[in-house]
C-alpha positions in Angstrom: -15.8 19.5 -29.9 -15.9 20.8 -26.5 -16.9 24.5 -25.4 -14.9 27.4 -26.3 -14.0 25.6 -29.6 -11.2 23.5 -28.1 -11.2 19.3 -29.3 -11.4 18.0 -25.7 -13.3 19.2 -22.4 -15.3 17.7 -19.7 -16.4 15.0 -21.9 -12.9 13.8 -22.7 -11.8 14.1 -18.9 -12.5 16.2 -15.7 -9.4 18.0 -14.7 -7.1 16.2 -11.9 -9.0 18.0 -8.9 -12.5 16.7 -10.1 -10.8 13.1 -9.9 -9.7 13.5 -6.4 -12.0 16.5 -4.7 -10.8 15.9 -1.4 -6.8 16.1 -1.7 -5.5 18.6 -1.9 -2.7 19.7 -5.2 0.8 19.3 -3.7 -0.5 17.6 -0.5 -1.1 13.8 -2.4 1.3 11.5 -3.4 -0.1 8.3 -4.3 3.0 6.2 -3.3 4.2 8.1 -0.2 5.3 6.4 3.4 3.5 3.4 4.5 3.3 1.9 7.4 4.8 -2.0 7.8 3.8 -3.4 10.9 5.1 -7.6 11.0 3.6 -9.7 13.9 5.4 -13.0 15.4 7.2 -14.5 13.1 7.3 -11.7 10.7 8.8 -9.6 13.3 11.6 -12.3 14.3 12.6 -12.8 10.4 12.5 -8.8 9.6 14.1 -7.6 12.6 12.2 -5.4 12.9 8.0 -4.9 14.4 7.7 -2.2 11.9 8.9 0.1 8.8 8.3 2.8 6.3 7.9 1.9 2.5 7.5 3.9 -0.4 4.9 1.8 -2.5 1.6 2.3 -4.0 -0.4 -1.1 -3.4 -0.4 -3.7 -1.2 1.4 -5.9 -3.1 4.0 -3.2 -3.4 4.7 -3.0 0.0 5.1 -7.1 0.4 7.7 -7.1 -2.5 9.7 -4.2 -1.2 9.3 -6.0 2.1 10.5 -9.3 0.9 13.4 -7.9 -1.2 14.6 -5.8 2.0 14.3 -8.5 4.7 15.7 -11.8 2.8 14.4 -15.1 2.6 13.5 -16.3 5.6 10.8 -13.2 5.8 9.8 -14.5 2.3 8.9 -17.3 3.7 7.1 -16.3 6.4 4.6 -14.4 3.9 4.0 -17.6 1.6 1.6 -18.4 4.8 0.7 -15.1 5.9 -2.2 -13.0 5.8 -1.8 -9.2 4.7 -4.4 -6.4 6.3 -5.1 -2.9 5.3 -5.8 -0.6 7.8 -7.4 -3.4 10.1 -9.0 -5.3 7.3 -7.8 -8.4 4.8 -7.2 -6.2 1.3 -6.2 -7.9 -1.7 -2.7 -7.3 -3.3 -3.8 -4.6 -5.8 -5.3 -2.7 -3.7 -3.8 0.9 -3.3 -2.0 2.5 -0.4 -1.7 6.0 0.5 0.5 8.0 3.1 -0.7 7.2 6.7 -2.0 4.0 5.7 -1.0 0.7 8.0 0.1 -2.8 6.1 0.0 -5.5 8.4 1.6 -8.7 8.4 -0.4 -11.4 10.3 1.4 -15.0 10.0 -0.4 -18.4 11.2 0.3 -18.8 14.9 0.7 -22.1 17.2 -1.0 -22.6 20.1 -2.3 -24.6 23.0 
């Protein structure tokens, strides 16, 4: 039993703002706005060089991505490489607002 006679306290778990110390409450949402950008052939099948999406991993972001822009976008990612923030992250990693998915497909040269 924790302090103060109640079943649960610290040692069941810390409140919310011991998780997270350095967002602020109202101020963090774990799947806000995300930044899309698509390179060379990514750009050509979406239409577009970037977007917004609401998601709250990688992986998120790519399926959302897919689903809006069709197949032929699809198939650009089967070959693609995905970066976080100027690094390769794997799919499950998570994304918060402000944060910048990037698109890098294989590119032909010579």
């Amino acid at each position: 039993m924790g302090t103060g006679g109640t079943a649960c306290s610290w040692t069941c778990s810390p409140p919310t703002w011991w998780i997270e110390p350095d967002r602020v409450a109202g101020d963090y949402d774990p799947a806000a706005m995300v930044t899309l950008r698509m390179f060379a052939g990514a750009r050509e099948a979406s239409g577009t060089a970037s977007d917004e999406f609401d998601a709250a991993t990688v992986d998120a972001v790519i399926a959302e991505a897919r689903a809006r822009y069709g197949a032929a976008f699809s198939a650009v990612m089967d070959n693609s490489r995905v970066w976080l923030n100027g690094e390769e992250a794997p799919g499950e990693t998570p994304v918060v607002a402000g944060d910048e998915v990037a698109v890098l497909p294989p590119v032909s040269g010579g």
